[in-house]
C-alpha positions in Angstrom: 8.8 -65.6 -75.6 6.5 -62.7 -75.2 9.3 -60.1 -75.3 10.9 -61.7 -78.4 7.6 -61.9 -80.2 7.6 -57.7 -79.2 11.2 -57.4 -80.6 10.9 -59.2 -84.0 7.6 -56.6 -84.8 8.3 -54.2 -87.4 9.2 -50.7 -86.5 6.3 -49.9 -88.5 4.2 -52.0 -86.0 5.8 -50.2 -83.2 5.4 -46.9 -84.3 1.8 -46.9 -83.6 2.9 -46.1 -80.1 2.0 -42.5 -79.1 1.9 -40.7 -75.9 -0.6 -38.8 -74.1 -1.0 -36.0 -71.1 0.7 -37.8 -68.3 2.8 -40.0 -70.0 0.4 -42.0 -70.5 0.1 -44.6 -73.9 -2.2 -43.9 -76.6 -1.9 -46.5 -78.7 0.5 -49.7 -78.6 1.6 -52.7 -81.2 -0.9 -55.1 -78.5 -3.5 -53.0 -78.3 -4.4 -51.7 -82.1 -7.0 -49.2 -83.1 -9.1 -49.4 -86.2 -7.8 -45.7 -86.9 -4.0 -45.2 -85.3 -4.4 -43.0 -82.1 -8.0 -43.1 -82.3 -10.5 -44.7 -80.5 -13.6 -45.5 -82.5 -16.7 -46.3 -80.6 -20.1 -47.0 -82.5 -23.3 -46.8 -81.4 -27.3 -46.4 -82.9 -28.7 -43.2 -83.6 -31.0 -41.7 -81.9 -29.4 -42.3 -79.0 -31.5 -42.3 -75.9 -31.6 -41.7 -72.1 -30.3 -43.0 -69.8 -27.4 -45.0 -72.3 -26.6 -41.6 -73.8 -27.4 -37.9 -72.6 -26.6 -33.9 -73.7 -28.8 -32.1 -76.1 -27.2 -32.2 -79.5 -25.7 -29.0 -81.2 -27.8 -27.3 -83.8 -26.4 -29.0 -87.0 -25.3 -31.8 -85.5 -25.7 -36.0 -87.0 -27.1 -37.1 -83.6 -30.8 -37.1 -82.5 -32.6 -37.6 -78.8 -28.7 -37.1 -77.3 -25.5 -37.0 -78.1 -23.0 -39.8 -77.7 -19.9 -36.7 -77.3 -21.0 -35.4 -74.1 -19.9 -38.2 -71.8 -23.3 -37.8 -70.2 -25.7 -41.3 -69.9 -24.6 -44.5 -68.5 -23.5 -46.5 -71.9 -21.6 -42.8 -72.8 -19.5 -42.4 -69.4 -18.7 -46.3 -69.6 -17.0 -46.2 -73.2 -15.0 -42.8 -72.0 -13.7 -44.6 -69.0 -12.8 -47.6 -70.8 -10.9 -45.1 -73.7 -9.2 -43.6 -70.3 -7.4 -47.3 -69.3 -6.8 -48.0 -72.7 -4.6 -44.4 -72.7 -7.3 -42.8 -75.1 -7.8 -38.8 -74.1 -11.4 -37.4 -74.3 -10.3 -35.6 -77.5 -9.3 -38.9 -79.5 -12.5 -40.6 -79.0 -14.3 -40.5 -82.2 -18.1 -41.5 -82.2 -19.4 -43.5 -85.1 -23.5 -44.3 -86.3 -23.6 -47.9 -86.7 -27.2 -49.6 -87.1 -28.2 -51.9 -83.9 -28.3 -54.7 -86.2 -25.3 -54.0 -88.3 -23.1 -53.7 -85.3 -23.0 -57.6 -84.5 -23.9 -58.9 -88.3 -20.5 -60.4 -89.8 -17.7 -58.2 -91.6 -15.2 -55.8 -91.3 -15.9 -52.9 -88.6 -15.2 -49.9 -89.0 -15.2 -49.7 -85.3 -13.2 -50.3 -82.3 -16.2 -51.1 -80.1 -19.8 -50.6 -80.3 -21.7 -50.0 -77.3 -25.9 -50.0 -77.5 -27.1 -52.2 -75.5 -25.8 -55.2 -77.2 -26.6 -58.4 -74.9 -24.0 -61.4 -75.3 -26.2 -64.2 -77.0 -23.9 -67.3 -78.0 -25.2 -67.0 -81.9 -23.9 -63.3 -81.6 -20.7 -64.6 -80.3 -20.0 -66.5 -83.6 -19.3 -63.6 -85.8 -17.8 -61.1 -83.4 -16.1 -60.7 -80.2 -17.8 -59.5 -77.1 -16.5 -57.7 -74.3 -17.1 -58.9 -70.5 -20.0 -57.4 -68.6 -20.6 -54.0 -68.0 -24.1 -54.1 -67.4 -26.1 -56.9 -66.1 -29.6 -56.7 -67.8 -33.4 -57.3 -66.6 -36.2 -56.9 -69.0 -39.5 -54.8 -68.5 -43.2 -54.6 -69.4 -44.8 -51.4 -70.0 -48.1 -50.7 -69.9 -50.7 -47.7 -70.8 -52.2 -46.4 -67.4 -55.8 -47.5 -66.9 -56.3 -50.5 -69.3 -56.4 -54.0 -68.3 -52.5 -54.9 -68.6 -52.1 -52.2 -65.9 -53.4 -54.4 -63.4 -51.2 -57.6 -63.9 -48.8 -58.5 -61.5 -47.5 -61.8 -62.9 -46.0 -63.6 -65.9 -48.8 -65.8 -65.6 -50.9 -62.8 -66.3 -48.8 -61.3 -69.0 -49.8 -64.5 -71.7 -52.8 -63.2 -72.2 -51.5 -59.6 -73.4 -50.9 -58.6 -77.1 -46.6 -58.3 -76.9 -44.9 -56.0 -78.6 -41.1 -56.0 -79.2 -38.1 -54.5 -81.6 -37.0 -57.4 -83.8 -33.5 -58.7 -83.1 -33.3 -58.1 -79.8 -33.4 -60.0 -76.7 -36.7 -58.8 -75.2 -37.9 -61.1 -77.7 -36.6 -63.7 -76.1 -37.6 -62.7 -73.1 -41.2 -63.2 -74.7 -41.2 -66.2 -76.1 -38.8 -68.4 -73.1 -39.8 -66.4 -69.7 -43.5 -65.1 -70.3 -44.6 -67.8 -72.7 -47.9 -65.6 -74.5 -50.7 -67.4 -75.7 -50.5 -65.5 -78.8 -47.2 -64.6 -81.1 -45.2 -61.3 -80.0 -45.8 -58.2 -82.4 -42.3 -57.6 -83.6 -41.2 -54.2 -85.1 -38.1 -52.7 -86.9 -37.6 -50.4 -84.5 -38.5 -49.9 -81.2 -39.9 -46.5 -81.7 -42.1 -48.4 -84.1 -43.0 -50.4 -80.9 -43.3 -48.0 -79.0 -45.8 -46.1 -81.4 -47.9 -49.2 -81.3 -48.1 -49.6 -77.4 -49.0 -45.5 -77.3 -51.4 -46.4 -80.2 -53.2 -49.3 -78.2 -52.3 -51.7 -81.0 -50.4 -53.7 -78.4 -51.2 -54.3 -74.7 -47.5 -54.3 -73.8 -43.9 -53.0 -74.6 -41.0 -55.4 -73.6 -37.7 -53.3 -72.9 -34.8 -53.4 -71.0 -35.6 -51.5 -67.3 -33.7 -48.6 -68.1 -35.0 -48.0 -71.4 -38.7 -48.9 -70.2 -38.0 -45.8 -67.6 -37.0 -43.3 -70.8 -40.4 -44.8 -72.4 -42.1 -43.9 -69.7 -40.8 -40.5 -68.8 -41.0 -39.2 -72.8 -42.4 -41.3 -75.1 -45.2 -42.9 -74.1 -46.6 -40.2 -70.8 -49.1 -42.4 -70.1 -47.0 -45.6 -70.0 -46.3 -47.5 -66.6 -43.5 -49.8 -65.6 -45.8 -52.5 -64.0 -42.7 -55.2 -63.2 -39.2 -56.6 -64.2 -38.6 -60.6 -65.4 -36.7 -62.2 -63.1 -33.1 -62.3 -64.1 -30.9 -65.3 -63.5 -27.3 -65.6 -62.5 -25.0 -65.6 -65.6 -27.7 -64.6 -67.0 -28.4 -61.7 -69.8 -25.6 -58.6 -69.9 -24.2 -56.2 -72.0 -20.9 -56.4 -73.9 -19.1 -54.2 -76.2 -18.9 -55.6 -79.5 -15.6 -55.6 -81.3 -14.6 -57.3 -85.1 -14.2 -61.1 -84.4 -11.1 -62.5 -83.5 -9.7 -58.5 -82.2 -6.5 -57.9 -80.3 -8.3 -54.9 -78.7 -10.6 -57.5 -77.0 -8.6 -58.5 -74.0 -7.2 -55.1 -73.6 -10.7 -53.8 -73.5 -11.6 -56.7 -70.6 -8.8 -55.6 -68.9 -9.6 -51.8 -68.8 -13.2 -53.4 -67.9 -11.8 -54.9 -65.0 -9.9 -52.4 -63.1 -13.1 -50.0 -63.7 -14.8 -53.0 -61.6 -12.2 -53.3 -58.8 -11.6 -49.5 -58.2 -15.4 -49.1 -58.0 -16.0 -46.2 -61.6 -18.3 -48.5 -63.3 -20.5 -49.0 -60.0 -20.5 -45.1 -59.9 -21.6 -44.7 -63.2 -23.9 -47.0 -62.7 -25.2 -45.4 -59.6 -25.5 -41.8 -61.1 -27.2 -42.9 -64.7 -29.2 -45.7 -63.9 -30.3 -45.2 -60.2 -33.9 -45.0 -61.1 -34.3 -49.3 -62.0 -34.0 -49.9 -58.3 -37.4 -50.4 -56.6 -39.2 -51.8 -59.4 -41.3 -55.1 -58.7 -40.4 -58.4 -59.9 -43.2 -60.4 -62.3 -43.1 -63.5 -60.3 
C-alpha cells in the first residue's frame, strides 16, 4: 500500500527529489521542506554559548554567536540531523524566530526550530515536537558573597527573591520543585533576568545548567552556580519544534535516532556541554 500511495503522487510531488555529494538524497516526496532543497532551522537571536558558538562576521544579523558556524551544542545537533536528512552544510539556511513565537500556533516558516525548547504537553497541542536530544536540569545562580551563596537546599532556596524569563520552564521549576515563599520575578527576557540578578534586584537566576555556566562565565562575573534541581526520569528535555501535524517530524526522529545509536549526539554532547558535569544537586 505504501508503494502505491508513492506511485499515484504527482510528478510534481516527486520532483522535489534532489541529489547531493555522495549520492545522497536532498529532499524526497516523504520527507518535505518548507523551502524545496532547503533546510530551514530557526532559532532566537542572540544566540548564546554553549547552544550556539563563532563570533559573527562584521555586518552580520546575528549577535553573541552565530548559528552558521556549526560551533555550540544546539548548532552541531541541527547540522547532523540536516546530514541524515541528506541536507549539505551549504543548504542549511538559519532563520531568527522569537523563543516565544517558535511554539505559539501558525504557519512556520521553518523546518525546525532548535533553542532550547523543552516538550511541555500544552506546547504539544499546537506544534509537533521532535524526540529528545537533550535531557534538561535546571540551575540557580547566585552573586558570590551574599546570603543565597550559602544555600545548599531547596528548602533553602524559598526564602530567596526568584527571578526567571517568562514562558519558560525554569518557571516551573519555581513554582512545582522549589515551592518559594514569595512569587518568582518573571522577565521578558532572560537578559532582563539576568540584569536583575547582577543588579541585586533578585537573590537568584533559575536557568538551564548549561546556560547558568554562560551566565556565569560572561554575564554576570560574579555569579555562582550553587546547585542543579533534581531531574526526574521522563522527565524535562529538549525537542525540535516543527509546524503541527509535519511530515518532516518522523523523518527528523528517525535522523535523531541513528545520531543516538552510532554515538554523534553523545559526542556533541561531550565536546559542547562537558562543563554541567560535577555540579551539586539541591536536595
Amino acid at each position: 500500500m505504501r508503494r502505491l500511495a508513492l506511485l499515484a503522487l504527482p510528478l510534481s510531488a516527486l520532483a522535489l527529489t534532489a541529489t547531493a555529494t555522495g549520492g545522497r538524497t536532498v529532499a524526497s516526496a516523504s520527507c518535505p521542506t518548507v523551502t524545496q532543497g532547503v533546510f530551514t532551522v530557526g532559532t532566537d537571536n542572540p544566540a548564546y554559548p554553549p547552544w550556539f558558538g563563532g563570533t559573527p562576521a562584521k555586518g552580520s544579523k546575528w549577535k553573541i554567536s552565530d548559528p552558521t558556524s556549526g560551533k555550540g551544542f544546539e548548532s552541531a545537533v541541527a547540522y547532523a540531523v540536516a546530514k541524515q536528512l541528506g541536507y549539505p552544510r551549504a543548504k542549511v539556511v538559519w532563520k531568527y524566530t522569537p523563543f516565544a513565537k517558535s511554539y505559539a500556533p501558525g504557519k512556520k516558516g521553518f523546518d525546525v526550530d532548535i533553542n532550547e525548547i523543552s516538550y511541555t504537553p500544552a506546547r504539544a497541542k499546537v506544534v509537533d515536537f521532535s524526540n529528545s536530544y537533550y535531557d534538561v536540569a535546571q540551575a540557580v545562580v547566585v552573586n558570590k558573597g551574599t546570603k543565597a551563596a550559602a544555600v545548599r537546599s531547596r528548602a533553602g532556596l524559598r526564602a530567596l527573591r526568584l527571578g526567571v524569563q517568562l514562558g519558560t520552564t525554569s518557571y516551573d521549576a519555581i513554582k512545582n520543585d522549589i515551592k518559594p515563599s514569595s512569587q518568582p520575578r518573571v522577565y521578558d527576557t532572560n537578559d532582563k533576568a539576568v540584569f536583575a540578578l547582577k543588579s541585586k534586584q533578585i537573590d537568584g537566576l533559575v536557568v538551564d545548567l548549561p546556560t547558568a555556566f554562560y551566565v556565569t562565565a560572561v554575564q554576570v562575573p560574579n555569579g555562582k552556580i550553587i546547585g542543579q534541581l533534581p531531574t526526574k526520569s521522563g522527565g524535562e528535555h529538549f525537542g525540535m519544534v516543527l509546524q503541527k501535524g509535519s511530515a518532516l517530524t518522523g523523518c527528523v526522529n528517525r535522523a535523531l535516532a541513528k545520531l543516538k545509536a552510532n554515538g554523534t549526539l553523545k559526542k556533541i554532547q561531550a565536546t559542547w556541554l562537558s562543563k554541567v558535569v560535577g555540579v551539586p544537586v539541591l536536595r
